[in-house]
Structures are given as structure tokens and as C-alpha cells.
TORGUMAR-869766 format. One record per atom (N, C-alpha, C): x, y, z; residue in one letter. Coordinates in steps of 0.02 Angstrom, whole numbers, plus 50000, padded with zeros to 5 digits. Each point is the difference from the previous one (the first is absolute). Layout:
<pts>
XYZa...
</pts>
This chain:
<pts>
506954902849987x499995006650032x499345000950039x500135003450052x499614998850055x499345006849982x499545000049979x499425004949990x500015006050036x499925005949991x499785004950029x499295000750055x499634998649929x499115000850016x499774991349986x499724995050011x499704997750008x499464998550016x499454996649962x499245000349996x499804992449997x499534999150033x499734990249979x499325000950024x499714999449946x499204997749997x499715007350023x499975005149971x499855005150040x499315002249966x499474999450034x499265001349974x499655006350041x499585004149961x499595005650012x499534997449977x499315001150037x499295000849951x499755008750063x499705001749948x499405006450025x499494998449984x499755000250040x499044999549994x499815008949998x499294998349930x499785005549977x499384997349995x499645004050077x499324995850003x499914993050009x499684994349922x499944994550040x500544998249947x500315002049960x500594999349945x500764998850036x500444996349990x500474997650021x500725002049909x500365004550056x500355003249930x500644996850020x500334994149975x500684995450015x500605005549949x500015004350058x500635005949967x500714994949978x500064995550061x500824995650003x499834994149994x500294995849976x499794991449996x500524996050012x500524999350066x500324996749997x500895000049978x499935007950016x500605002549954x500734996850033x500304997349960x500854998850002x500495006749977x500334999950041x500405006049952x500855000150061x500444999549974x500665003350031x500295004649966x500215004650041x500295007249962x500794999150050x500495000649937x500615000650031x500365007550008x500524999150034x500215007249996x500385002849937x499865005949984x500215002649946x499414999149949x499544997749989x499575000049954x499475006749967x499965000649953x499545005149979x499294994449982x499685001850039x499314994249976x499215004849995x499894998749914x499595003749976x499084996350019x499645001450022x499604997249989x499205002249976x499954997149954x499475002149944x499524995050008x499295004349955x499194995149992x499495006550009x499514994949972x499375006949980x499855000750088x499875007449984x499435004250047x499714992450047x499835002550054x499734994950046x500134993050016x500604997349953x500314993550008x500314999150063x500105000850048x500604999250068x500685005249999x500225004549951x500815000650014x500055005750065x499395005550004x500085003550049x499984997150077x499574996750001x499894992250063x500644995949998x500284998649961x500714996050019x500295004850033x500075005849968x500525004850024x499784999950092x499695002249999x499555003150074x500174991450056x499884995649962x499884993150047x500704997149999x500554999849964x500594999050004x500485004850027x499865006550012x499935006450039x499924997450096x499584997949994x499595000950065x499375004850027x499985004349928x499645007750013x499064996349999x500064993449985x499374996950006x500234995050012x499194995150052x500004994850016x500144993749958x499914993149992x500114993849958x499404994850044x499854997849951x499374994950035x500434993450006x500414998549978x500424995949974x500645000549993x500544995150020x500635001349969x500465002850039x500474999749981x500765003650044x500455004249941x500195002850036x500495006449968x500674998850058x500365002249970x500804999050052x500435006049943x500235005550066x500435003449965x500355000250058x500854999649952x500565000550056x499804993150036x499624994549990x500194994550050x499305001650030x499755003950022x499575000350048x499054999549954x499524999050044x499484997749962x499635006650014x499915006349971x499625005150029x499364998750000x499524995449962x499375000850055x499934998750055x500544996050030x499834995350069x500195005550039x500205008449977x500245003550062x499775003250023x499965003450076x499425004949997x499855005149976x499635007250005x499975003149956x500345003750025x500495003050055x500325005150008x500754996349972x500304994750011x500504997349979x500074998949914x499414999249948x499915001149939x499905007149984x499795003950039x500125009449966x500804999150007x500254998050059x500735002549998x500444996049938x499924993349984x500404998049968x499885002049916x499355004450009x499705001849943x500495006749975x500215004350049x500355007649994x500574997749986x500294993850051x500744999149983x500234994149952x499604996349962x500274996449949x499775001249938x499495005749997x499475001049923x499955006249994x499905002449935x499835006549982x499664999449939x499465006250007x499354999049958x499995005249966x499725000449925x499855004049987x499425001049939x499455002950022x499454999749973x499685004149933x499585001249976x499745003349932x500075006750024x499454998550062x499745005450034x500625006450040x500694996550007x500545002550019x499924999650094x499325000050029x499735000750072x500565004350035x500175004549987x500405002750039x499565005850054x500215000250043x499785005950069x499925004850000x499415004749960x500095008649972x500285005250025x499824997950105x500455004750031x500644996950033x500174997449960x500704998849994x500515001149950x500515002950006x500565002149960x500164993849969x500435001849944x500264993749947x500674995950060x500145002350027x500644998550030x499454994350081x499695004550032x499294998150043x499844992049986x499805002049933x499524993949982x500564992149982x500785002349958x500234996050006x500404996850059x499995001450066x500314996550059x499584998750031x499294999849994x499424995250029x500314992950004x500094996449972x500204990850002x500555001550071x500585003250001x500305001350060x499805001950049x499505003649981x499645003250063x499704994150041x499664999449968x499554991150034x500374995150011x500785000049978x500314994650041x500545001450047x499805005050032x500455005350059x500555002649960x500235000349954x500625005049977x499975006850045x500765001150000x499995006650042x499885005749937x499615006550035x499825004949963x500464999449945x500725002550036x500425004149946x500154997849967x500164992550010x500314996349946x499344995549943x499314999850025x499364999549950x500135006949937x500125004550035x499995007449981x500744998749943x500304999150013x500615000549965x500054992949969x499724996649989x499984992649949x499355003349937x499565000750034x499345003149962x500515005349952x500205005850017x500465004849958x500264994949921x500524996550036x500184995249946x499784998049970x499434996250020x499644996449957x499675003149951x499605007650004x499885006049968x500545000849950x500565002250002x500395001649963x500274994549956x500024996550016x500204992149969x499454998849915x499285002650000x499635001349981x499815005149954x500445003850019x499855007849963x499845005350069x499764999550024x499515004050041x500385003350062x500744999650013x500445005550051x499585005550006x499895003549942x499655007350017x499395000550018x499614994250009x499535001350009x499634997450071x500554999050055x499814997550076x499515002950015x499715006850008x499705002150032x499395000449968x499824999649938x499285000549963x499524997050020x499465000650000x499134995950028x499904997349923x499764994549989x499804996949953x499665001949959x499585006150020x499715003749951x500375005449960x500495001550014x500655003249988x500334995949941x499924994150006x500424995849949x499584997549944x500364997749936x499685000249939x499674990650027x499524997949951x500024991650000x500624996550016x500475001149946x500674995449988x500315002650054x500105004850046x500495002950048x499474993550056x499525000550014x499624997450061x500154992449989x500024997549927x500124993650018x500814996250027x500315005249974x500855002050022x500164999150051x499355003950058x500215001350073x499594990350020x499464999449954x499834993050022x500554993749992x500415002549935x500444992849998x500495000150070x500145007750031x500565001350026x499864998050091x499165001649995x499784996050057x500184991750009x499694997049922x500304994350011x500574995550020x500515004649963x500834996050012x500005004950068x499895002650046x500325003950050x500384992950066x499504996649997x500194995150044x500494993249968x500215002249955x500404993549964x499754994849999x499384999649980x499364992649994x500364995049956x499714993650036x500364993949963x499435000049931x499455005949982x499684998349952x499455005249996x499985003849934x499475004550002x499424998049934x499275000750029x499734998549962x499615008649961x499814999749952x499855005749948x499144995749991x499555004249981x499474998249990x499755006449938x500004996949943x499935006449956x500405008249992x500664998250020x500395008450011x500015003449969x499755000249926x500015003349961x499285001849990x499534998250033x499124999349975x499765009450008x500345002950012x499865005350017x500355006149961x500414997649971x500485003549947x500105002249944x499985002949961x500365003649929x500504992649977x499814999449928x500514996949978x500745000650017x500265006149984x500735003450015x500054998050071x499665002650065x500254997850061x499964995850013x499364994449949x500214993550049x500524996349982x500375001749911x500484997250008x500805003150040x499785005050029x500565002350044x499884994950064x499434999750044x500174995850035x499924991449983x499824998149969x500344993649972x500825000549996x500215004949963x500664999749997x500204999450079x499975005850031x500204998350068x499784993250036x499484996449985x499824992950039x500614994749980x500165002749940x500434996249955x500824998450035x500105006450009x500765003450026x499884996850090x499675002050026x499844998450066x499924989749995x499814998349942x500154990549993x500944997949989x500065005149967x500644998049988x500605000550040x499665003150062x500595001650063x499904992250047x499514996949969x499684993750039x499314999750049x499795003949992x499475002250015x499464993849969x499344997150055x499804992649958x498925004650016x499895001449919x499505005250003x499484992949961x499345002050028x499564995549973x499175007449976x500124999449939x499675005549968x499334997849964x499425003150021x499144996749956x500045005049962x499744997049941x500045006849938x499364996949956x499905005949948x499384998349966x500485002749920x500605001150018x500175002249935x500734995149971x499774998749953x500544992749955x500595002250011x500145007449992x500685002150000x500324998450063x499655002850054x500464996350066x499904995050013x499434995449967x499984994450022x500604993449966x500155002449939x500604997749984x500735001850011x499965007050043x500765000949994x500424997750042x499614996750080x500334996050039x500414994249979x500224997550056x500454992150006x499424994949975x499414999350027x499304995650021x499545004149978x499604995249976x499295002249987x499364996050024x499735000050054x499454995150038x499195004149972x499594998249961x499424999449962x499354996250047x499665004550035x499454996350018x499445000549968x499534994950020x499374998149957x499254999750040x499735002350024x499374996650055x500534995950049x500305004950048x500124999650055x500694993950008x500195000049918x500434994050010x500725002049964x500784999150003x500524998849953x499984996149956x499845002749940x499934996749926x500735000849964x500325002550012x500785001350007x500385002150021x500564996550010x500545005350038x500674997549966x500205004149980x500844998249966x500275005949967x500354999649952x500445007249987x499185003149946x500345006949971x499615004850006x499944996349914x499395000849970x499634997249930x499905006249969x499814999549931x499995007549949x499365002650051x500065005849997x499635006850013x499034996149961x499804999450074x499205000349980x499655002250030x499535006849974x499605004050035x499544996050033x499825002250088x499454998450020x499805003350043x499244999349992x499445006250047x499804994550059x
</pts>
């Protein structure tokens, strides 16, 4: 079966001062479609940097990435924002959503940036809202909405464009126990329609409840295979 995401040899270092910090070392990784892929490791190990560099949302000193066939570092940067809106959807701790923008606003941005016509950005965004929970709440400013409602309108940003793949970076890091397992549940329900989600977590519980579980170490995959008993890590 032919890979989704594909990765070979993919290296990061940051320099801090005269210190050289090797975030990535070489990473292998294929992500197929349909996968829930958890990926765990202490604080400062690489998993937020995979996300971002297998993303495209950061550079690679090293290495190739190929999603859909195609190699997105080699593209330029207006041709990688676009393939970024229309094959991926993100969703962060932070929720980053647009304050003066409405819940409905903020989720048909990805359409917006890849010419969708108004009405019909406008009327997919709706759906995708309601699909979620959140019909009633098109018109609200983010400050209007509770945590768990904002990250709602974030998952709903994500799937708006029917992405061959959304990545999560801590979705719950911002949450109440109770809501974050409401939206886990929904990440859950939104995998099982086929949806192929690649999720960084710091907490055992989601890090085991996926298909996959990929474990980095100082910038490296120290495992990757199905999900192992529940082990806390900071």
C-alpha cells in the first residue's frame, strides 16, 4: 500500500548561540491513510518539530517528505501554503483561532486561501460547525466561546477542506479533564469516518488510544508500532 505521508532521512538542528540542538536525526516515518498516529516523548525531545517539519510549517536541513506523491520542501512557498489549506488541517493547544473573527469566519479560512467561492466556503464552514456540536454557534467571537467550544471550531477548521491528513499538536493541552475527553472523543469519531489524524500528546491516555504509537527520544524514533501499556511522560 502506497503511503500517504512519507519521510527519508529528515534532519533539523537549531543553533542556540554556539550550541547545536539536533531536534530531528534522520527521521523515517510513513503514515498511511486512515491511521490514528500517537506520538509521544519527554518535553524537548523532537515530537512538536516532527509535527511542524513533516507539516511543512518549518524548514528541514535534511531529507524529503512526500505527501500525496509530491515532495513539499522542494515547493515554493506560495504553492506549499496552498497545498498546506487544501490537503492538512491543524489543530493546536493554543486553538490559534482569529478573535475578530466569528466561529463560522474563522472556520472557512483554509477555503478562503484556496479561492473557494464565498457562499459555498460559507456554507461548508456551517457544516462543518454543526457536524461538531457548534450549528448554534456561527456567529460567536472566540471570546464568546468556552475552551472546549474554541477547540470545536479548531477541529472544524481542520476537516473544512477534506485534508488527506490532520495533524493535532497537544489538543487537549489547554483543557479540563471532562472537555478534553469530549474532544478526544470527537478526534476519535472524526478517525472513524476515515479521517488519517497524526496527534503529539504528553498524556499516556491519548497516547495509547490510537491505531500507532511513534515515541521519540533526543530527536530520534525509539518506537513506532501499536500502542504499549499507558506510561506517563513529562
Amino acid at each position: 500500500m502506497t503511503a500517504l505521508l512519507t519521510s527519508h532521512d529528515v534532519t533539523k538542528t537549531y543553533q542556540t548561540g554556539t550550541h547545536a540542538v539536533h531536534a530531528l536525526r534522520q527521521i523515517n516515518l510513513d503514515i498511511h491513510q486512515g491511521e490514528f498516529v500517537t506520538v509521544m516523548g519527554p518535553s524537548g525531545n523532537g515530537k512538536t518539530t516532527l509535527l511542524n517539519c513533516l507539516s511543512g510549517l518549518d524548514e528541514i536541513d535534511a531529507g524529503t517528505v512526500h505527501i500525496d506523491g509530491e515532495e513539499i520542501h522542494s515547493m515554493a512557498d506560495a504553492k506549499r501554503t496552498a497545498h498546506r489549506a487544501s490537503r492538512m488541517g491543524f489543530v493546536f493547544q493554543s486553538f490559534n483561532l482569529i478573535p475578530v473573527f466569528s466561529a463560522v469566519e474563522n472556520t472557512e479560512l483554509p477555503l478562503v486561501v484556496t479561492g473557494a467561492k464565498p457562499k459555498q466556503a460559507r456554507a461548508r464552514a456551517g457544516e462543518m460547525l454543526s457536524r461538531v456540536g457548534l450549528g448554534d454557534r456561527l456567529d460567536h467571537l472566540p471570546q464568546e466561546l468556552s475552551g472546549g467550544e474554541q477547540q470545536r471550531v479548531a477541529i472544524a477548521r481542520a476537516l473544512v477542506s477534506n485534508p488527506a491528513i490532520v495533524w493535532a499538536d497537544e489538543p487537549t493541552g489547554n483543557l479540563d479533564s471532562h472537555t478534553a475527553g469530549a474532544v478526544m472523543d470527537l478526534l476519535h469519531e472524526v478517525h472513524s469516518s476515515g479521517q488519517t489524524l497524526v496527534v503529539v500528546t504528553h498524556d499516556a491516555t491519548i497516547g495509547t488510544s490510537g491505531t500507532r504509537l511513534v515515541r521519540m527520544e533526543d530527536g530520534e524514533i525509539v518506537y513506532d508500532g501499536i500502542p504499549l501499556e499507558a506510561v506517563e511522560v513529562h
